[in-house]
PQR file with spaces between the fields and no chain letter, atoms N, CA, C, O and H, PARSE charges and radii, in Angstrom:
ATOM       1  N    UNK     1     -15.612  -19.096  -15.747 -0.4000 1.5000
ATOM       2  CA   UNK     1     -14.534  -18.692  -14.861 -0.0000 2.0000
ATOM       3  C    UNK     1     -14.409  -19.649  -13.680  0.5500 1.7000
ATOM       4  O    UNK     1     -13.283  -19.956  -13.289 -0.5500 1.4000
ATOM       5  N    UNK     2     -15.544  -20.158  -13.064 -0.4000 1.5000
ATOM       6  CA   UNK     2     -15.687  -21.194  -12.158 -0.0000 2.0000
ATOM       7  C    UNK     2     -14.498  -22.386  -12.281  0.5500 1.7000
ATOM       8  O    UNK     2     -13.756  -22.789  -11.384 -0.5500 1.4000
ATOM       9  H    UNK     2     -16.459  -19.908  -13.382  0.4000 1.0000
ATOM      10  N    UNK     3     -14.582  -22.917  -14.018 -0.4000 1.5000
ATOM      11  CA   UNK     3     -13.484  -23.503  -14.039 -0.0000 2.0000
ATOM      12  C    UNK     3     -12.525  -23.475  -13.562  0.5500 1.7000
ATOM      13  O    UNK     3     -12.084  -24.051  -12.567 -0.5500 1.4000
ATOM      14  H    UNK     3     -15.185  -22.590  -14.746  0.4000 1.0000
ATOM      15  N    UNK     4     -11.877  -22.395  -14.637 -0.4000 1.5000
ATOM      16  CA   UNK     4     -10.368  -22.501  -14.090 -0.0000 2.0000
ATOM      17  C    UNK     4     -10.240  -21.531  -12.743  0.5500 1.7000
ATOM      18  O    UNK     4      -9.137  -20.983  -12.745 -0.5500 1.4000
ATOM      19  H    UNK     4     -12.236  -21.928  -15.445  0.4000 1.0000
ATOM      20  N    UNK     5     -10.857  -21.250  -11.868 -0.4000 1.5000
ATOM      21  CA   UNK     5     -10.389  -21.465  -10.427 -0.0000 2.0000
ATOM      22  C    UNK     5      -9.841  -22.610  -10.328  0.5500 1.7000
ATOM      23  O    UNK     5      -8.636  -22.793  -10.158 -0.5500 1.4000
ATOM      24  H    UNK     5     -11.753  -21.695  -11.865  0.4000 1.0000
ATOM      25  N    UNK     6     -10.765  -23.540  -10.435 -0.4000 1.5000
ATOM      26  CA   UNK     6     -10.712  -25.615  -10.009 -0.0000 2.0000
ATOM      27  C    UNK     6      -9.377  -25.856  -10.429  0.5500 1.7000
ATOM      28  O    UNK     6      -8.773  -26.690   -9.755 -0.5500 1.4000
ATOM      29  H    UNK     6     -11.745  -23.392  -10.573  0.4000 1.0000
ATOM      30  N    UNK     7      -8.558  -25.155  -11.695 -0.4000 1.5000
ATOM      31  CA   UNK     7      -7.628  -25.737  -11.780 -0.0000 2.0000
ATOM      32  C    UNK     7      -6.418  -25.182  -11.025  0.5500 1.7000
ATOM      33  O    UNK     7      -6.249  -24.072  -10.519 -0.5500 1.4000
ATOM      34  H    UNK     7      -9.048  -24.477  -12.243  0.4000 1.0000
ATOM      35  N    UNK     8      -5.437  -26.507  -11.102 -0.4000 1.5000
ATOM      36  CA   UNK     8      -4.023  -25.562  -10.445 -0.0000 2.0000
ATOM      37  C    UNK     8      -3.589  -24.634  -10.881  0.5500 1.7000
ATOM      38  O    UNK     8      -2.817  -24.082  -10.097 -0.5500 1.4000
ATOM      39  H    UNK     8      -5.574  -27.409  -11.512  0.4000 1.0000
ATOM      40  N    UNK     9      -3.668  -24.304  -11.509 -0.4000 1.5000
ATOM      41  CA   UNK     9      -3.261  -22.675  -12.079 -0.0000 2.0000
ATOM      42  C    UNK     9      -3.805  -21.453  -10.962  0.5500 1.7000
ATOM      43  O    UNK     9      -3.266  -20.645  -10.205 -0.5500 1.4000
ATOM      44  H    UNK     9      -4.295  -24.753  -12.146  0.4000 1.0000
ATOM      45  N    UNK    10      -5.083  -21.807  -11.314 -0.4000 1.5000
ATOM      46  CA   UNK    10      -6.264  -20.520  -10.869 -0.0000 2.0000
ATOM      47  C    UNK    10      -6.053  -21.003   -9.280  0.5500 1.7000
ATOM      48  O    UNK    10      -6.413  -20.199   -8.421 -0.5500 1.4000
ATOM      49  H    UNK    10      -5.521  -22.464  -11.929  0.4000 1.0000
ATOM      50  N    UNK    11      -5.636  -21.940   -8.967 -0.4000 1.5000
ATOM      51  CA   UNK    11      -5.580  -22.027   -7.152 -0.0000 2.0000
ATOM      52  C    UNK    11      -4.308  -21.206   -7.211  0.5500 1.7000
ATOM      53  O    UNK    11      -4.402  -20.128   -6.623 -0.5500 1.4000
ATOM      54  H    UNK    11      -5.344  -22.594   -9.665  0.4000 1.0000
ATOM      55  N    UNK    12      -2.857  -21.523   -7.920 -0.4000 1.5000
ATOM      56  CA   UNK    12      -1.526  -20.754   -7.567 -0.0000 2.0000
ATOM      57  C    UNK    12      -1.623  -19.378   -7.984  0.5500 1.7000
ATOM      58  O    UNK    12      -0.689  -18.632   -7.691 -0.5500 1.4000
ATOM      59  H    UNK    12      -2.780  -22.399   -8.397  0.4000 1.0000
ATOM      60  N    UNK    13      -2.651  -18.910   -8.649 -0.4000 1.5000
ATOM      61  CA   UNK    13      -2.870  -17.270   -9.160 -0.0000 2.0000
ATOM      62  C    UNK    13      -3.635  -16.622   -7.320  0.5500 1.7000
ATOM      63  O    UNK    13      -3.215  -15.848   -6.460 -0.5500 1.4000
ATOM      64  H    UNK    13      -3.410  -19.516   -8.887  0.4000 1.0000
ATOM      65  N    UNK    14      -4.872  -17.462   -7.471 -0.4000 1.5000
ATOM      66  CA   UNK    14      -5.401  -17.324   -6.207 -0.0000 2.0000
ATOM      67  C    UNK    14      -4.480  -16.958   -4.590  0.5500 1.7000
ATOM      68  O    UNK    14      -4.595  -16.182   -3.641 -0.5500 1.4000
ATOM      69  H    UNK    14      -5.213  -18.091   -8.169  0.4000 1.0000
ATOM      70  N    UNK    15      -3.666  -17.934   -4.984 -0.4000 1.5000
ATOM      71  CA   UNK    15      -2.704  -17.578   -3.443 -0.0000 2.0000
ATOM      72  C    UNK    15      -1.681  -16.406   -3.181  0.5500 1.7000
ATOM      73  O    UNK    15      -1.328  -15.779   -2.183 -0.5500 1.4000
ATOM      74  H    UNK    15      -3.573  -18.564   -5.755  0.4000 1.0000
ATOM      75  N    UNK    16      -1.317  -16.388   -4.711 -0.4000 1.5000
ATOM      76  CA   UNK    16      -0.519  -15.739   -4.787 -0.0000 2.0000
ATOM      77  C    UNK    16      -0.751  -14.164   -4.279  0.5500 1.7000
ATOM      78  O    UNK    16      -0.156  -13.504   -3.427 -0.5500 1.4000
ATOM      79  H    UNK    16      -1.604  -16.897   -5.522  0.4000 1.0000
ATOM      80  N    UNK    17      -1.970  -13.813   -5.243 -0.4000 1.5000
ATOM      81  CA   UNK    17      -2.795  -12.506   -4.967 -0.0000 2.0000
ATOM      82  C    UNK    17      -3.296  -12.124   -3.433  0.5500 1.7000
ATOM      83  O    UNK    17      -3.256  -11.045   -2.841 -0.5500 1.4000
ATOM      84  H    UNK    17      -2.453  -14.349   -5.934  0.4000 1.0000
ATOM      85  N    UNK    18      -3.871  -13.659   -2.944 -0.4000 1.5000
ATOM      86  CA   UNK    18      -3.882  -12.852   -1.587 -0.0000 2.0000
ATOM      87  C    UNK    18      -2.803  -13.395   -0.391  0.5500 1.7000
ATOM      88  O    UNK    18      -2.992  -13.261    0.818 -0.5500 1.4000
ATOM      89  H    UNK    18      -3.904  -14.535   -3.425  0.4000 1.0000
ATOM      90  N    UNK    19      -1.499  -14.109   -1.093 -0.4000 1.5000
ATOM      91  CA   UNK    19      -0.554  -13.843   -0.385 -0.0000 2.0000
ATOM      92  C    UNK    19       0.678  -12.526   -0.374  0.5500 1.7000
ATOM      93  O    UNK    19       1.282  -11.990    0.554 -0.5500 1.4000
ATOM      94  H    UNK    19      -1.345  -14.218   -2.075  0.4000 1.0000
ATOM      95  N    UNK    20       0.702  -12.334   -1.771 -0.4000 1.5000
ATOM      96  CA   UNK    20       1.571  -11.240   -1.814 -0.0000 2.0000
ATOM      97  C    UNK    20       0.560   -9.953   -2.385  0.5500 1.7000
ATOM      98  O    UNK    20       0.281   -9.237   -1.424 -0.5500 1.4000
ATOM      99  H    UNK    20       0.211  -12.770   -2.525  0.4000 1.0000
ATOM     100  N    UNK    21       0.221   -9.681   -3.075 -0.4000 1.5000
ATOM     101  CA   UNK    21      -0.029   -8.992   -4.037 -0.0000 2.0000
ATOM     102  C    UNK    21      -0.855   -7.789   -3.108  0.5500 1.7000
ATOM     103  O    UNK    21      -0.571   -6.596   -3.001 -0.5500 1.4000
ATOM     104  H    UNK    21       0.448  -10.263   -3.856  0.4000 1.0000
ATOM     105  N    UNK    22      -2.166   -8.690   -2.377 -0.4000 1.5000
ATOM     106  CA   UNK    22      -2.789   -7.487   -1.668 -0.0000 2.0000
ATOM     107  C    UNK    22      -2.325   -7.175   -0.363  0.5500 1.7000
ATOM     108  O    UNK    22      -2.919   -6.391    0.378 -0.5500 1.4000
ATOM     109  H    UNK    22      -2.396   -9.659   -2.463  0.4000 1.0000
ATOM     110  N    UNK    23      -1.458   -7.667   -0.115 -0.4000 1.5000
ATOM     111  CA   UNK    23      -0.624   -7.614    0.922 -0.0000 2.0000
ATOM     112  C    UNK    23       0.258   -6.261    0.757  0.5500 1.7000
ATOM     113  O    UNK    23       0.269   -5.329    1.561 -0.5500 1.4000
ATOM     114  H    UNK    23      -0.975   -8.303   -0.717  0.4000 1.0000
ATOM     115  N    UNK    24       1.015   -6.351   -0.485 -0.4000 1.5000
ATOM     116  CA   UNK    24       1.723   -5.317   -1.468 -0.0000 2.0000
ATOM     117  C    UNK    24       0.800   -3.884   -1.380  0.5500 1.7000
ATOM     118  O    UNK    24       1.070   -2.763   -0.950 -0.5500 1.4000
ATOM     119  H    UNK    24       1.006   -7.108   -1.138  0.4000 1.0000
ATOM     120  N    UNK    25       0.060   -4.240   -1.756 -0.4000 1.5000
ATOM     121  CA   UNK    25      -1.089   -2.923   -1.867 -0.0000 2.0000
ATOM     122  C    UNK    25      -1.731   -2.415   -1.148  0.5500 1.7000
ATOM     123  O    UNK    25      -2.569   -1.548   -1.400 -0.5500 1.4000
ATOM     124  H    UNK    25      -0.159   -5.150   -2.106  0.4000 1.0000
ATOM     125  N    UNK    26      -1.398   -2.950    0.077 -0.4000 1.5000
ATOM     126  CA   UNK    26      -1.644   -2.055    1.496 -0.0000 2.0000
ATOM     127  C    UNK    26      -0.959   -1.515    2.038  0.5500 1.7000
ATOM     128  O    UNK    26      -1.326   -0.664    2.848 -0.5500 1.4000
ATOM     129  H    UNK    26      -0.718   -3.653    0.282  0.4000 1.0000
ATOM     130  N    UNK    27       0.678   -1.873    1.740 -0.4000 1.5000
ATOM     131  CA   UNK    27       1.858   -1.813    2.117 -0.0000 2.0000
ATOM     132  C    UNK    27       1.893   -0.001    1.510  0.5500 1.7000
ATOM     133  O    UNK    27       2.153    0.985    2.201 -0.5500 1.4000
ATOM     134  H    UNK    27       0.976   -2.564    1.082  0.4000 1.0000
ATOM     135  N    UNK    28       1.594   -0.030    0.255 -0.4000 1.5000
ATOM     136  CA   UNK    28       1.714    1.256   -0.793 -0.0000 2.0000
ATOM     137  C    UNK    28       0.636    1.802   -0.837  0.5500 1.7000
ATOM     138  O    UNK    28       0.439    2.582   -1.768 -0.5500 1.4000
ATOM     139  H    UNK    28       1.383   -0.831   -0.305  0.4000 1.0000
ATOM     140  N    UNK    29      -0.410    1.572    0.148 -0.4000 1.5000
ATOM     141  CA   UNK    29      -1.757    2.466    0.118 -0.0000 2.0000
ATOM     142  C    UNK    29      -1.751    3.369    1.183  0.5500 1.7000
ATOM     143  O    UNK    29      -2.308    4.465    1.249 -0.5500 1.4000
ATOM     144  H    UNK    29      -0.250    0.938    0.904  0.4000 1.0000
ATOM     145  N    UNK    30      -0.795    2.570    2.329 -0.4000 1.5000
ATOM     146  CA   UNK    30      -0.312    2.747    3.578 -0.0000 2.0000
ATOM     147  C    UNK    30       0.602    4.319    3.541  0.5500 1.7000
ATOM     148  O    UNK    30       0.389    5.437    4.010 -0.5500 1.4000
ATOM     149  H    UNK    30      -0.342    1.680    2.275  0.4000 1.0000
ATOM     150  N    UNK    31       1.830    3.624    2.619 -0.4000 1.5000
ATOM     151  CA   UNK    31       2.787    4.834    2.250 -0.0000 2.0000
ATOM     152  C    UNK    31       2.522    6.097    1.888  0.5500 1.7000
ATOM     153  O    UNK    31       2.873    7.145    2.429 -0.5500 1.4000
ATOM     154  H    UNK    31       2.002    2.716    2.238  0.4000 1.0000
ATOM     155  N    UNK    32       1.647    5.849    0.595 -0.4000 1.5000
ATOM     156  CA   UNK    32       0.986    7.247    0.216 -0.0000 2.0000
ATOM     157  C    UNK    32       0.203    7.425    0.825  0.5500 1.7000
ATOM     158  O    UNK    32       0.029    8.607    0.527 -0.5500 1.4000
ATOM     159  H    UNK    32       1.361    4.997    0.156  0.4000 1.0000
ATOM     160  N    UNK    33      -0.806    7.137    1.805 -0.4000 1.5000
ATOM     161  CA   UNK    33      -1.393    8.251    2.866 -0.0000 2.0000
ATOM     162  C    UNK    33      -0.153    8.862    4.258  0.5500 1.7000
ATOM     163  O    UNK    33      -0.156    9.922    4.885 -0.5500 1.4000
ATOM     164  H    UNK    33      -0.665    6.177    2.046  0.4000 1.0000
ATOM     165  N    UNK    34       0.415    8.142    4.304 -0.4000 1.5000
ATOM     166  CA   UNK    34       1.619    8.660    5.099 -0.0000 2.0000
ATOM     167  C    UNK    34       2.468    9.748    4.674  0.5500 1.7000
ATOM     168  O    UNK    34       3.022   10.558    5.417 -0.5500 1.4000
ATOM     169  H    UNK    34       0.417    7.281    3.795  0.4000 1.0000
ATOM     170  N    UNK    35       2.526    9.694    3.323 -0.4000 1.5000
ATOM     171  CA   UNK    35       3.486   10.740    2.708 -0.0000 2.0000
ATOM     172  C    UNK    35       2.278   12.292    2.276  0.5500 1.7000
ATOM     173  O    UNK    35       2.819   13.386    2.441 -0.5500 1.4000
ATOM     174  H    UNK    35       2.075    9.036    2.719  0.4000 1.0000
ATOM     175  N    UNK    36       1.092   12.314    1.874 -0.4000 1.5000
ATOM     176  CA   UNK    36       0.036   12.922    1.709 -0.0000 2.0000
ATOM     177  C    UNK    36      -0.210   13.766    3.034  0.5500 1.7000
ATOM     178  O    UNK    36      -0.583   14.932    2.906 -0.5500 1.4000
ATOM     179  H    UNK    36       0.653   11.426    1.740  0.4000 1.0000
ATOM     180  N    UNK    37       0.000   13.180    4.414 -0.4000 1.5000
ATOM     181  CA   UNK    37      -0.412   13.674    5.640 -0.0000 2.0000
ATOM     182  C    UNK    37       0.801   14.642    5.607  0.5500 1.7000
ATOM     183  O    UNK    37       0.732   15.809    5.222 -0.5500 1.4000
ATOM     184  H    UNK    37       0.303   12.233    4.518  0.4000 1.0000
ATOM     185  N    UNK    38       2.161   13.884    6.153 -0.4000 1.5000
ATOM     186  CA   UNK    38       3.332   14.453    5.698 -0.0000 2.0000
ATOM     187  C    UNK    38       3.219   15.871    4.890  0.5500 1.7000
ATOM     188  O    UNK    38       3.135   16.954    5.469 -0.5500 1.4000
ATOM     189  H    UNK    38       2.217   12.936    6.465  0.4000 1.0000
ATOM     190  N    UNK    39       3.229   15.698    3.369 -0.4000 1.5000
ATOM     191  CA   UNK    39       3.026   16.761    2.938 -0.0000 2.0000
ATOM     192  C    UNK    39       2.250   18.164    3.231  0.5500 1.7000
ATOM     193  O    UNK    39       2.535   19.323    2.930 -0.5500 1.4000
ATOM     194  H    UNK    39       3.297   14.818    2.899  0.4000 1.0000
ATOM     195  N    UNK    40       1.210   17.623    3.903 -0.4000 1.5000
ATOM     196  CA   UNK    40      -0.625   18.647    4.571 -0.0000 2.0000
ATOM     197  C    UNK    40       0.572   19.129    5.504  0.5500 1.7000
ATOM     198  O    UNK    40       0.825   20.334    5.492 -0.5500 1.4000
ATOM     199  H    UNK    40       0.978   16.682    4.148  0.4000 1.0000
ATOM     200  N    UNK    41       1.135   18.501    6.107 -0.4000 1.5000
ATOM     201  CA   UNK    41       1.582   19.282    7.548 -0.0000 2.0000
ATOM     202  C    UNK    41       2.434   20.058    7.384  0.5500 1.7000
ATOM     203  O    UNK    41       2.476   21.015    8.156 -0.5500 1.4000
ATOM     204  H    UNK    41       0.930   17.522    6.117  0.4000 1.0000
ATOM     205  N    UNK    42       3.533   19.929    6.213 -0.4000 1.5000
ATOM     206  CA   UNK    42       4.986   20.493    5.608 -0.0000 2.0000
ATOM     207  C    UNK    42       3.849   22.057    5.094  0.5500 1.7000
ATOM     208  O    UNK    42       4.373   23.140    5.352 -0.5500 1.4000
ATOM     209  H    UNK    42       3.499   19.151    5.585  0.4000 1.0000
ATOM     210  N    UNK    43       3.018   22.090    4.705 -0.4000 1.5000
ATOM     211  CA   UNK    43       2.516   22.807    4.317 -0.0000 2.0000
ATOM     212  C    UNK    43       1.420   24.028    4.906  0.5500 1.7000
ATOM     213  O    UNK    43       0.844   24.985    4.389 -0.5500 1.4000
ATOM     214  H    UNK    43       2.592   21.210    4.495  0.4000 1.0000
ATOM     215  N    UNK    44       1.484   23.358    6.439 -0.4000 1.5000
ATOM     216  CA   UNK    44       1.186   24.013    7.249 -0.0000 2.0000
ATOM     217  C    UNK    44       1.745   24.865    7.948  0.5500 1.7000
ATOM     218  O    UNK    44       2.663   24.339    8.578 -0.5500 1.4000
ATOM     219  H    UNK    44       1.952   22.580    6.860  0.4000 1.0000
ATOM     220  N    UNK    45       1.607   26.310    8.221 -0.4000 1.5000
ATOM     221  CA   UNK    45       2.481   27.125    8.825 -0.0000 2.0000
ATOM     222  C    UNK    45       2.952   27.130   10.237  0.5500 1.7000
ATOM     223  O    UNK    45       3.706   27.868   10.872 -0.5500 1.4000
ATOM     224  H    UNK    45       0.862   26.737    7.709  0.4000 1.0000
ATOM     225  N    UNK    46       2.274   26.088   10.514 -0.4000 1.5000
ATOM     226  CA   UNK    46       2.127   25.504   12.373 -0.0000 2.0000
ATOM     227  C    UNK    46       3.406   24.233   12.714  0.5500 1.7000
ATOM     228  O    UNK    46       3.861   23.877   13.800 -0.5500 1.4000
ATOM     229  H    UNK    46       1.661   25.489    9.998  0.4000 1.0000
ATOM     230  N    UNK    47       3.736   23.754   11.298 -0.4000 1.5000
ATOM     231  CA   UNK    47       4.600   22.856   11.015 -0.0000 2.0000
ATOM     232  C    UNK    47       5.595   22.671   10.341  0.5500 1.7000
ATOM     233  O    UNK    47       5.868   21.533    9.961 -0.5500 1.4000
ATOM     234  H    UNK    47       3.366   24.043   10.415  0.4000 1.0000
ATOM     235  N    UNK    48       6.630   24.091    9.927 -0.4000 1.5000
ATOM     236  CA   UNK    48       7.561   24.368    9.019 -0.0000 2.0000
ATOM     237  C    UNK    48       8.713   23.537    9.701  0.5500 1.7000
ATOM     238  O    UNK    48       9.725   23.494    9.001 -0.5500 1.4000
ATOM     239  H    UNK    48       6.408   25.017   10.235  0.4000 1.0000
ATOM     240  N    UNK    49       8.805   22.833   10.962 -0.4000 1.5000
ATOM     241  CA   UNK    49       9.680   22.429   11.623 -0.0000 2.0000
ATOM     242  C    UNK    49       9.947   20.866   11.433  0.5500 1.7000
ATOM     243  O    UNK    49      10.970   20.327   11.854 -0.5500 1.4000
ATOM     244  H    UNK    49       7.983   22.868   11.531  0.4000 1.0000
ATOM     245  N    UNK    50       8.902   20.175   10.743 -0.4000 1.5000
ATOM     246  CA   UNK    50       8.664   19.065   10.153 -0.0000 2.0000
ATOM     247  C    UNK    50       9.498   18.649    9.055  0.5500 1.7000
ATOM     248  O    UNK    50       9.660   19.392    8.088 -0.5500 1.4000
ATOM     249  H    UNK    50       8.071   20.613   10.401  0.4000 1.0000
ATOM     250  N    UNK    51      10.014   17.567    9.131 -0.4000 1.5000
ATOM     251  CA   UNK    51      11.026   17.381    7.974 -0.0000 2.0000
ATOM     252  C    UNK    51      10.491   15.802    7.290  0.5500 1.7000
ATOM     253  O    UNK    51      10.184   14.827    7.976 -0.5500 1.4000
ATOM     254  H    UNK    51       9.883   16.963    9.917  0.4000 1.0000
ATOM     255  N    UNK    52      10.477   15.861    5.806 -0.4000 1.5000
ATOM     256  CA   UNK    52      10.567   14.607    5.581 -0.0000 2.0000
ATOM     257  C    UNK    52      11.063   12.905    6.141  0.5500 1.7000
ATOM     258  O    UNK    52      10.431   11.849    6.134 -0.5500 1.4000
ATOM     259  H    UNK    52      10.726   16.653    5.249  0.4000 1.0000
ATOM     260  N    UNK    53      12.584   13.267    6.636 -0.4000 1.5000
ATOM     261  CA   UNK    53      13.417   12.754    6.819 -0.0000 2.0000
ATOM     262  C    UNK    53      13.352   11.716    8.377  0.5500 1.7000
ATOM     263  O    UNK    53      13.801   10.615    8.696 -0.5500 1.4000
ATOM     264  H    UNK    53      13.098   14.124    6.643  0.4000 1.0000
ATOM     265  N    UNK    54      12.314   13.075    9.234 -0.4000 1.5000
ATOM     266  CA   UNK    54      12.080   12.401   10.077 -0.0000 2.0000
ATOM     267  C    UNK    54      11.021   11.404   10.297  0.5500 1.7000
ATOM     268  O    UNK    54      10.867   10.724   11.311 -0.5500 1.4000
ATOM     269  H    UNK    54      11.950   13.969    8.974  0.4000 1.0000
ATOM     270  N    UNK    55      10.242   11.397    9.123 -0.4000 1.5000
ATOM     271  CA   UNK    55       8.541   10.613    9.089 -0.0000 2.0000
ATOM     272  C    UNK    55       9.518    9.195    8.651  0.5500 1.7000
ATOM     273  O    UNK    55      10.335    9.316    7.738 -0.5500 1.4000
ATOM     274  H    UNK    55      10.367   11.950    8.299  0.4000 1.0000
ATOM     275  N    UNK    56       9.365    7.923    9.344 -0.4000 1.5000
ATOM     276  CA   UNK    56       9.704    6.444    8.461 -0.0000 2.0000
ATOM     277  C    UNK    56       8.622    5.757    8.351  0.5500 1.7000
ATOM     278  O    UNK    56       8.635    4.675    7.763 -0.5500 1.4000
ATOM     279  H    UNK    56       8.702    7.825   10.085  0.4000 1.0000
């Protein structure tokens, strides 16, 4: 596997992943704990006043 890191390939796979990719996946790890909390609270009787609409 050492190899093909070395090659250009495995360097443009390399950048890519930690230019977009895990970047991406924090973005959407982010969301769904945001929407999960969201939900806990919609579901709380302390918080029926809570609306989706207003969480961005």
């Amino acid at each position: 596997m050492a190899e093909w890191v070395r090659t250009s390939l495995g360097k443009s796979v390399r950048i890519f992943k930690s230019s977009f990719l895990q970047p991406l996946l924090k973005v959407c790890q982010g969301y769904k704990l945001q929407r999960e909390i969201v939900e806990a609270a919609l579901r709380d009787d302390n918080c029926k006043d809570v609306k989706l609409e207003d969480q961005k």
